[in-house]
PyMOL Python script that loads the backbone (N, CA, C, O; Angstrom):
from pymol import cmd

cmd.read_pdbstr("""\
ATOM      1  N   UNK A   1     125.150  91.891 112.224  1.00  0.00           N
ATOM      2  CA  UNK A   1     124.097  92.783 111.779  1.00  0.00           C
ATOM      3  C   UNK A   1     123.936  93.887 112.824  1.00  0.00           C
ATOM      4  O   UNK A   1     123.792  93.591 114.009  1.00  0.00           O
ATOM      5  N   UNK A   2     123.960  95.267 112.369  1.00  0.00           N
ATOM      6  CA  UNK A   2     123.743  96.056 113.277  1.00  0.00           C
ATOM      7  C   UNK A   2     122.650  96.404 114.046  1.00  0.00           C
ATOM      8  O   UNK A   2     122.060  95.405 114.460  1.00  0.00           O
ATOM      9  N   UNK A   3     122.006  97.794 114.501  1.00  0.00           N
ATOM     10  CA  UNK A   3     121.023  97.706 115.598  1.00  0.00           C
ATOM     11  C   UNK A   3     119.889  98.414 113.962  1.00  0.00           C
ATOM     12  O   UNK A   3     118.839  97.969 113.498  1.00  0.00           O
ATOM     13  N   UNK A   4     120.595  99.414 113.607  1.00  0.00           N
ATOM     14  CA  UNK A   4     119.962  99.923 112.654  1.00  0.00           C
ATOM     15  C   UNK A   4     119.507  99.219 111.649  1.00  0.00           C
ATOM     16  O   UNK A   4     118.355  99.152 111.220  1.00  0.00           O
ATOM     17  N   UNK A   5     120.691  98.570 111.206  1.00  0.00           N
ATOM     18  CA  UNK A   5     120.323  97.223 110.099  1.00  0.00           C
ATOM     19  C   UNK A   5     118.820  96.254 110.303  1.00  0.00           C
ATOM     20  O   UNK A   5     117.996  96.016 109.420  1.00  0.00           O
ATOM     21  N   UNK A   6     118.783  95.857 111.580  1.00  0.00           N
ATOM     22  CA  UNK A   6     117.475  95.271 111.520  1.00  0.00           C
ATOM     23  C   UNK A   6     116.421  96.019 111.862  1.00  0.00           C
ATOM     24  O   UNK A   6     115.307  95.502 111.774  1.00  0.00           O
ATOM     25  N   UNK A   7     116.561  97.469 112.348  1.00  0.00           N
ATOM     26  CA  UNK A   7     115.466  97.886 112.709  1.00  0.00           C
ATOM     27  C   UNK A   7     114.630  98.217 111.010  1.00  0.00           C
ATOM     28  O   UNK A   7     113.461  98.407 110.672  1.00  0.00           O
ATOM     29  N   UNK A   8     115.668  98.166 110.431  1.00  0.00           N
ATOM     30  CA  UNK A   8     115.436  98.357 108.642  1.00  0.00           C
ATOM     31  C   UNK A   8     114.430  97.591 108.319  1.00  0.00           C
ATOM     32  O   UNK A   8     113.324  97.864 107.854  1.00  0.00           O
ATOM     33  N   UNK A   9     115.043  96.365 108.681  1.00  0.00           N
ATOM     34  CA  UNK A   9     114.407  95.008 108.216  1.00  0.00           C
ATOM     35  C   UNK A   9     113.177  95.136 108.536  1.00  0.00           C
ATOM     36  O   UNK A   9     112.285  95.461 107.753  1.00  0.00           O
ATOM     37  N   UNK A  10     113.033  94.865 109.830  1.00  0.00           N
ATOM     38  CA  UNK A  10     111.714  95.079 110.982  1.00  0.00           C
ATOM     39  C   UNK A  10     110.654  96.072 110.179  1.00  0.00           C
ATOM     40  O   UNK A  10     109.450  95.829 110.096  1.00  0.00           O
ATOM     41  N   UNK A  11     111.142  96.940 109.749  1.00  0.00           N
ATOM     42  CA  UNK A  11     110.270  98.499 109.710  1.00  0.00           C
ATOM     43  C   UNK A  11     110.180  97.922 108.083  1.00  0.00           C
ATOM     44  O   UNK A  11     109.241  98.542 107.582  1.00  0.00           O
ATOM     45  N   UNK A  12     110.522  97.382 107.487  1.00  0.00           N
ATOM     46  CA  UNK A  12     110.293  97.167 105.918  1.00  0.00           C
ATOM     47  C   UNK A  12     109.367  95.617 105.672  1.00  0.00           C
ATOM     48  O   UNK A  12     108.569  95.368 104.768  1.00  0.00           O
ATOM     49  N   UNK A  13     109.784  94.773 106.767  1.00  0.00           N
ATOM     50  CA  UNK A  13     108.703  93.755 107.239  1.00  0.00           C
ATOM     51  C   UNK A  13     106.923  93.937 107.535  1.00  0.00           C
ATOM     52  O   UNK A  13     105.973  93.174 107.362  1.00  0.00           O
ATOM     53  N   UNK A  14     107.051  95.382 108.074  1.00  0.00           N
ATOM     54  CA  UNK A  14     105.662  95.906 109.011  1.00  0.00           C
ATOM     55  C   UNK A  14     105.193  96.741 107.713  1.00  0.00           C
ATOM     56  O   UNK A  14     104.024  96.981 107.409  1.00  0.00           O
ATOM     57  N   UNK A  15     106.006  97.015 107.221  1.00  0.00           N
ATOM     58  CA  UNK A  15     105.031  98.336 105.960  1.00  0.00           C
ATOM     59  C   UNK A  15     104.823  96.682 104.725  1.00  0.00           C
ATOM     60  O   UNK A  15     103.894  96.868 103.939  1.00  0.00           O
ATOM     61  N   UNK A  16     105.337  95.664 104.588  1.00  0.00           N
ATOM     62  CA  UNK A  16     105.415  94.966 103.471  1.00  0.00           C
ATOM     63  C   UNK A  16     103.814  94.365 103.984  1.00  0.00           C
ATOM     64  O   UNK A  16     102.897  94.325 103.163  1.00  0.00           O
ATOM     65  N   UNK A  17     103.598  93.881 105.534  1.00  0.00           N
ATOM     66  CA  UNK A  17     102.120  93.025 106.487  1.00  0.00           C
ATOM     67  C   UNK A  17     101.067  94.334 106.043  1.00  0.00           C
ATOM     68  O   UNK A  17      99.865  94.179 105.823  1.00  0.00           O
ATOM     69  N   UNK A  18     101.609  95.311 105.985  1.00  0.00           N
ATOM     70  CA  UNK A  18     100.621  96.564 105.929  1.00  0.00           C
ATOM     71  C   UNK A  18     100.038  96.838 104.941  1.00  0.00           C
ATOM     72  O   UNK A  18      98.836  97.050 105.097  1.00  0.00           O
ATOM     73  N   UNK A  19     100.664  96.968 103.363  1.00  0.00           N
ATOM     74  CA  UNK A  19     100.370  96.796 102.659  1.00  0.00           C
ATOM     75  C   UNK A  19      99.326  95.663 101.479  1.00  0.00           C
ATOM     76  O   UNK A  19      98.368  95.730 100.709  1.00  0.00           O
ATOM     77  N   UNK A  20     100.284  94.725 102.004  1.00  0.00           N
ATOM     78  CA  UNK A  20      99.566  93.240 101.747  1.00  0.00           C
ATOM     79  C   UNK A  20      98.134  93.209 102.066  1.00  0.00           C
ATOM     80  O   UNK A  20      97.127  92.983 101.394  1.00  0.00           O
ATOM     81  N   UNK A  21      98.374  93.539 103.442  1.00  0.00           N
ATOM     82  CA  UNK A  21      96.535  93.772 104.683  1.00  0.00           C
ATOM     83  C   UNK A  21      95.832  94.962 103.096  1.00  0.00           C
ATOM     84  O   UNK A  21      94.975  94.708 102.249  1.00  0.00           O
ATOM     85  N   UNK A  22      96.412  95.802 103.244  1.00  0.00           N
ATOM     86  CA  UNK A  22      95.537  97.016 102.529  1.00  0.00           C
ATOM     87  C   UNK A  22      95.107  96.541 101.044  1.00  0.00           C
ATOM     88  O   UNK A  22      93.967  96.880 100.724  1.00  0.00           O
ATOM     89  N   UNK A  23      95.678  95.976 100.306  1.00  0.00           N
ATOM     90  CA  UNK A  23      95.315  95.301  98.972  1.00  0.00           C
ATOM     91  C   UNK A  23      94.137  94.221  98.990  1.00  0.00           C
ATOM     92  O   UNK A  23      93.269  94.158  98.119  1.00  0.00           O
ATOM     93  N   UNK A  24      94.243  93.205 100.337  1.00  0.00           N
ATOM     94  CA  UNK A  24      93.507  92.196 100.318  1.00  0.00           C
ATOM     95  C   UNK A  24      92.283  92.680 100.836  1.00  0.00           C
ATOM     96  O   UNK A  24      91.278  91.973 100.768  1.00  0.00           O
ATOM     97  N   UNK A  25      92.246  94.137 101.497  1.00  0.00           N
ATOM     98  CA  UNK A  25      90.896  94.714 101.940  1.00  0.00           C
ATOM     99  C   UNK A  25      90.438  95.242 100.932  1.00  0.00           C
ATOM    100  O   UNK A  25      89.226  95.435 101.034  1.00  0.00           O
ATOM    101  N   UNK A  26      91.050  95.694  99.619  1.00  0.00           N
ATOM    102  CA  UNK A  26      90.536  96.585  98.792  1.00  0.00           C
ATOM    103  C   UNK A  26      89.704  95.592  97.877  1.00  0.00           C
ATOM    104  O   UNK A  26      88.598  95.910  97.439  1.00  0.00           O
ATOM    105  N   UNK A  27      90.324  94.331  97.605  1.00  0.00           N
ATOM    106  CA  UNK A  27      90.469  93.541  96.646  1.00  0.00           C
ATOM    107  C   UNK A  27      88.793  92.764  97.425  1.00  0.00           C
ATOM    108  O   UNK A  27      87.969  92.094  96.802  1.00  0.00           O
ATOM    109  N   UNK A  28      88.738  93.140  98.857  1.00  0.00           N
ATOM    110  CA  UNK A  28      87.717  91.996  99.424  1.00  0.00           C
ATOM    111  C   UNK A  28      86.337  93.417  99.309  1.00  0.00           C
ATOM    112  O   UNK A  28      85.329  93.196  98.637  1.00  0.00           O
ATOM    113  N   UNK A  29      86.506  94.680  99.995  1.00  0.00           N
ATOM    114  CA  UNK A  29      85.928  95.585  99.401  1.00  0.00           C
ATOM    115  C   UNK A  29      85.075  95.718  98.438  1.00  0.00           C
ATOM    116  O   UNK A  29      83.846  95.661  98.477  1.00  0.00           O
ATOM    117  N   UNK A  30      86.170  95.999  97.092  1.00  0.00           N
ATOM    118  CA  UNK A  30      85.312  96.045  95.568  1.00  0.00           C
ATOM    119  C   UNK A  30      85.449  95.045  94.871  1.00  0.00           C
ATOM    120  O   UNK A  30      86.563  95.065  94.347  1.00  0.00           O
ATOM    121  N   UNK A  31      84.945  94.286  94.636  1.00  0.00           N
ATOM    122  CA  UNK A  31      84.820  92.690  93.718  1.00  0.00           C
ATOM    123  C   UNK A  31      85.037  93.507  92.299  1.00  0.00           C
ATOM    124  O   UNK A  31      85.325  92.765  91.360  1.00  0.00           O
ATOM    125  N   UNK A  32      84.946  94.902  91.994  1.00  0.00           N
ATOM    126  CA  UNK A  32      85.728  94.919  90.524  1.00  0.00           C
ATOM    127  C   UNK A  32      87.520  94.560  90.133  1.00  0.00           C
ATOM    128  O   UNK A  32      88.226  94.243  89.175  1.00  0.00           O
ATOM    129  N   UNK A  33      87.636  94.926  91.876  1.00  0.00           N
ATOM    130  CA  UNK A  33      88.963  94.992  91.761  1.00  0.00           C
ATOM    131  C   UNK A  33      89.486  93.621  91.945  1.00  0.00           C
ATOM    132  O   UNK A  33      90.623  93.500  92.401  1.00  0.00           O
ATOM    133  N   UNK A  34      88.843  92.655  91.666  1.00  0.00           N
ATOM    134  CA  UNK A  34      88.991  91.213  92.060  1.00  0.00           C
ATOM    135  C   UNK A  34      89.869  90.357  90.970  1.00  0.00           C
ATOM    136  O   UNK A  34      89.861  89.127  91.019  1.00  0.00           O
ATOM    137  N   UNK A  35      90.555  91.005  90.076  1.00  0.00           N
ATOM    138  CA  UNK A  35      91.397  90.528  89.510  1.00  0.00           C
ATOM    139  C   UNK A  35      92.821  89.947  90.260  1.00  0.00           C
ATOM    140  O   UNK A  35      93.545  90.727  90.879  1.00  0.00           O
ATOM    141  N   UNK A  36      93.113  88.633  90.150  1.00  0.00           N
ATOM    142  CA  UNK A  36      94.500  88.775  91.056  1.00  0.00           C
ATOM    143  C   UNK A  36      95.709  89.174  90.504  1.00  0.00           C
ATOM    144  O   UNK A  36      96.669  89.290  91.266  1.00  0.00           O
ATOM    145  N   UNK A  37      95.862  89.440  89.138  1.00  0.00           N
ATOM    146  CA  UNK A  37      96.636  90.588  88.692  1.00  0.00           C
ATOM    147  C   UNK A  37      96.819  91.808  89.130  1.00  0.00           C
ATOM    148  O   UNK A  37      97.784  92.338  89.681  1.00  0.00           O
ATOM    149  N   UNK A  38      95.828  92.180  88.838  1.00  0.00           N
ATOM    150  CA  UNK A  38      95.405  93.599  89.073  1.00  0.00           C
ATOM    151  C   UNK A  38      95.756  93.948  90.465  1.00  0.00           C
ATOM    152  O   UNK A  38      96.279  95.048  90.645  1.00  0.00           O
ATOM    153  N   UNK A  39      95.516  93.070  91.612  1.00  0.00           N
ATOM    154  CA  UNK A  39      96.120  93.305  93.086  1.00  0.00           C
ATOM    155  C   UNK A  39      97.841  92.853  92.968  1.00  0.00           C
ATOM    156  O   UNK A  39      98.706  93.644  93.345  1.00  0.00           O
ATOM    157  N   UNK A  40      98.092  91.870  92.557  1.00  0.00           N
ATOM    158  CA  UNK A  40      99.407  91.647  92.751  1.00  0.00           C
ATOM    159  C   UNK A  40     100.303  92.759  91.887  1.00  0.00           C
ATOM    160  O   UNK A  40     101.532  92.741  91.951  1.00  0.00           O
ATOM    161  N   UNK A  41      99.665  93.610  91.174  1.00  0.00           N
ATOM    162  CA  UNK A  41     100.721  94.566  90.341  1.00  0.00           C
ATOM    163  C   UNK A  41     100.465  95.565  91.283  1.00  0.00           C
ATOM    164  O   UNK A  41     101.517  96.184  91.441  1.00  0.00           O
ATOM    165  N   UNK A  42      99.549  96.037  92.007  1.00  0.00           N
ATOM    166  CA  UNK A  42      99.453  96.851  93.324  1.00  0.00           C
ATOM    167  C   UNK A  42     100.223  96.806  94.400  1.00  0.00           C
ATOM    168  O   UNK A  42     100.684  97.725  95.078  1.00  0.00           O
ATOM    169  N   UNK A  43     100.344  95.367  94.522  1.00  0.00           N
ATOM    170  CA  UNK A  43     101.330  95.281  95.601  1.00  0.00           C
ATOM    171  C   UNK A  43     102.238  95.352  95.593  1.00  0.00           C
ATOM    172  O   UNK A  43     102.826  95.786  96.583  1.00  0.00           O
ATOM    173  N   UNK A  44     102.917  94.958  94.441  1.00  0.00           N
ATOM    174  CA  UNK A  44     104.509  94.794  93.792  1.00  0.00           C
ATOM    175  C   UNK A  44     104.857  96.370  93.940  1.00  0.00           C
ATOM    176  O   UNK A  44     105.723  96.743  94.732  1.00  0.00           O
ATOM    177  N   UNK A  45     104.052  97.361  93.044  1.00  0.00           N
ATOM    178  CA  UNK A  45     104.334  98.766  92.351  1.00  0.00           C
ATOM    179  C   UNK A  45     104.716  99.646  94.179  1.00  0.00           C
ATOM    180  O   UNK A  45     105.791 100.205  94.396  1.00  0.00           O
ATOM    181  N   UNK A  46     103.464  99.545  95.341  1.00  0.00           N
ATOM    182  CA  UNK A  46     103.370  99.702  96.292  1.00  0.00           C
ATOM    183  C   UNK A  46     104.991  99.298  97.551  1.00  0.00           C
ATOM    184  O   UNK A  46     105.536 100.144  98.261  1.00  0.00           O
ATOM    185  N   UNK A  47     105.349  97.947  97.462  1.00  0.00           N
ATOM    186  CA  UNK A  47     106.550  97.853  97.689  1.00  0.00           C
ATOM    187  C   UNK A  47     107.999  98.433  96.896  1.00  0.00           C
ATOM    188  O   UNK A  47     108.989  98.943  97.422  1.00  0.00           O
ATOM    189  N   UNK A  48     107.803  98.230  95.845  1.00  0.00           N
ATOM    190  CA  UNK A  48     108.901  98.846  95.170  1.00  0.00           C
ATOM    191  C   UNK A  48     109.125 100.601  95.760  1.00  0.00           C
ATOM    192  O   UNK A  48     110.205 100.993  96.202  1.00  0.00           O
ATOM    193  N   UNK A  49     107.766 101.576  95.640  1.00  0.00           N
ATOM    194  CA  UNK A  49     108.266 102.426  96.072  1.00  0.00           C
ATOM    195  C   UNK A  49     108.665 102.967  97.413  1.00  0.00           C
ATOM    196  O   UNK A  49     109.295 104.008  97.598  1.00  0.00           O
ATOM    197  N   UNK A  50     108.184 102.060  98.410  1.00  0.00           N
ATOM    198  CA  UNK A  50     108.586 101.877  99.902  1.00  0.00           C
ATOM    199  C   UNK A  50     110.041 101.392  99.878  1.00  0.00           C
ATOM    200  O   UNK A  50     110.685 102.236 100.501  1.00  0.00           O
ATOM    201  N   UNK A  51     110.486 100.858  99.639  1.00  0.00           N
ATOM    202  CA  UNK A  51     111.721 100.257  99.267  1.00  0.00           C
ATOM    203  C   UNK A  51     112.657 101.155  98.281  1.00  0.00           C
ATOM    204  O   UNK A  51     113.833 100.793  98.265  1.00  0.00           O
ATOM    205  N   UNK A  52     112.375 102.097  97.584  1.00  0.00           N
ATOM    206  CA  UNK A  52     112.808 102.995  96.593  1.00  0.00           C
ATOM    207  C   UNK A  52     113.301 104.138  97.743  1.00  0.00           C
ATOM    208  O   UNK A  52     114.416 104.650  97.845  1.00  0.00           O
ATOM    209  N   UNK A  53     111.839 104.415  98.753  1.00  0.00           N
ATOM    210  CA  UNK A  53     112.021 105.731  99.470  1.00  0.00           C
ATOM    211  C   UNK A  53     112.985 104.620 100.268  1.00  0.00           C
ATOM    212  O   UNK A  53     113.983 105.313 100.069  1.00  0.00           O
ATOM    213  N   UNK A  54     113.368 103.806 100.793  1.00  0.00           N
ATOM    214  CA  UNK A  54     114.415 103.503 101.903  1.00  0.00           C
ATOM    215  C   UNK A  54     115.945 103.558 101.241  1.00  0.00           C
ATOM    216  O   UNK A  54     116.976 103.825 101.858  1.00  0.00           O
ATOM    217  N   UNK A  55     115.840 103.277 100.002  1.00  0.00           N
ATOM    218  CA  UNK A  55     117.408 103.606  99.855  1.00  0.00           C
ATOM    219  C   UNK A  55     117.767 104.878  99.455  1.00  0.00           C
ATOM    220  O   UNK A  55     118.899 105.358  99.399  1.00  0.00           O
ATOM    221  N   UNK A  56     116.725 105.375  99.185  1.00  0.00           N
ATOM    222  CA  UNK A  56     117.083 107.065  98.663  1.00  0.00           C
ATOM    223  C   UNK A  56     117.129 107.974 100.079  1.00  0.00           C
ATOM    224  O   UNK A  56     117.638 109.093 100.128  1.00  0.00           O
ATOM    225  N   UNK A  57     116.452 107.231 101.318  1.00  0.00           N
ATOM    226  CA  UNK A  57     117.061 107.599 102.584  1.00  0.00           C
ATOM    227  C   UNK A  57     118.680 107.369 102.852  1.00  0.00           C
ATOM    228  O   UNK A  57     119.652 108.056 103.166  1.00  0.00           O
ATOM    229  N   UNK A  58     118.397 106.061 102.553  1.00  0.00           N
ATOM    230  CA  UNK A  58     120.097 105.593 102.631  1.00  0.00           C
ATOM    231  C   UNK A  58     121.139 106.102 101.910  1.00  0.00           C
ATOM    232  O   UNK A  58     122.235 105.549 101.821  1.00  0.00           O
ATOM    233  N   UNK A  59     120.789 107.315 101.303  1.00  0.00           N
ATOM    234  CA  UNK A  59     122.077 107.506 100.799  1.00  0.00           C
ATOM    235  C   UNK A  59     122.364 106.570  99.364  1.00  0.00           C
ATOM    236  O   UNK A  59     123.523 106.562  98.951  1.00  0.00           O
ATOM    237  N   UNK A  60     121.495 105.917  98.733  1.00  0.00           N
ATOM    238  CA  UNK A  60     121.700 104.877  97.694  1.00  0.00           C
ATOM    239  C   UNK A  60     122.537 103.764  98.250  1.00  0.00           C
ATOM    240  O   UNK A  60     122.219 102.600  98.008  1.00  0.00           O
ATOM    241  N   UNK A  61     123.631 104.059  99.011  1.00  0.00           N
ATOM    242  CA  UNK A  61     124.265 102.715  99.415  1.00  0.00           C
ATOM    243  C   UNK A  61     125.099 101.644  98.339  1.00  0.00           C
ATOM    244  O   UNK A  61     124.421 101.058  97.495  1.00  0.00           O
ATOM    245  N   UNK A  62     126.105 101.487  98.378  1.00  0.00           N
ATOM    246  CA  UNK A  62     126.199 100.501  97.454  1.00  0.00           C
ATOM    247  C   UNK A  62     127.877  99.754  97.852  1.00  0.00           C
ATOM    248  O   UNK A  62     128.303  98.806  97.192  1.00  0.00           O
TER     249      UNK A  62
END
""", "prot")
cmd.dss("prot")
cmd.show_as("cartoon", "prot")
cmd.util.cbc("prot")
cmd.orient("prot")
């Protein structure tokens, strides 16, 4: 594994703790938003496009 390769990992690890943190504050926040659907499709939609912008950095990659 290269140096870059995990710094990938690392840096996609810290935005995935970051996110997670930010949903469970929103979700603890507004009790409307207290559906656990409703947060887990936040979080999902939220990673996907963090993960979208990393391979469209990458060049798509394949």
């Amino acid at each position: 594994m290269s140096t870059l390769t995990l710094l990938v990992v690392v840096l996609l690890v810290l935005v995935t703790v970051l996110v997670v943190g930010a949903v469970v504050y929103a979700v603890h926040r507004r009790p409307s938003l207290n559906a656990p659907v409703m947060a887990g499709i936040a979080t999902v939609a939220a990673l996907a496009a963090v993960l979208a912008l990393i391979v469209a950095a990458g060049g798509g990659g394949a």
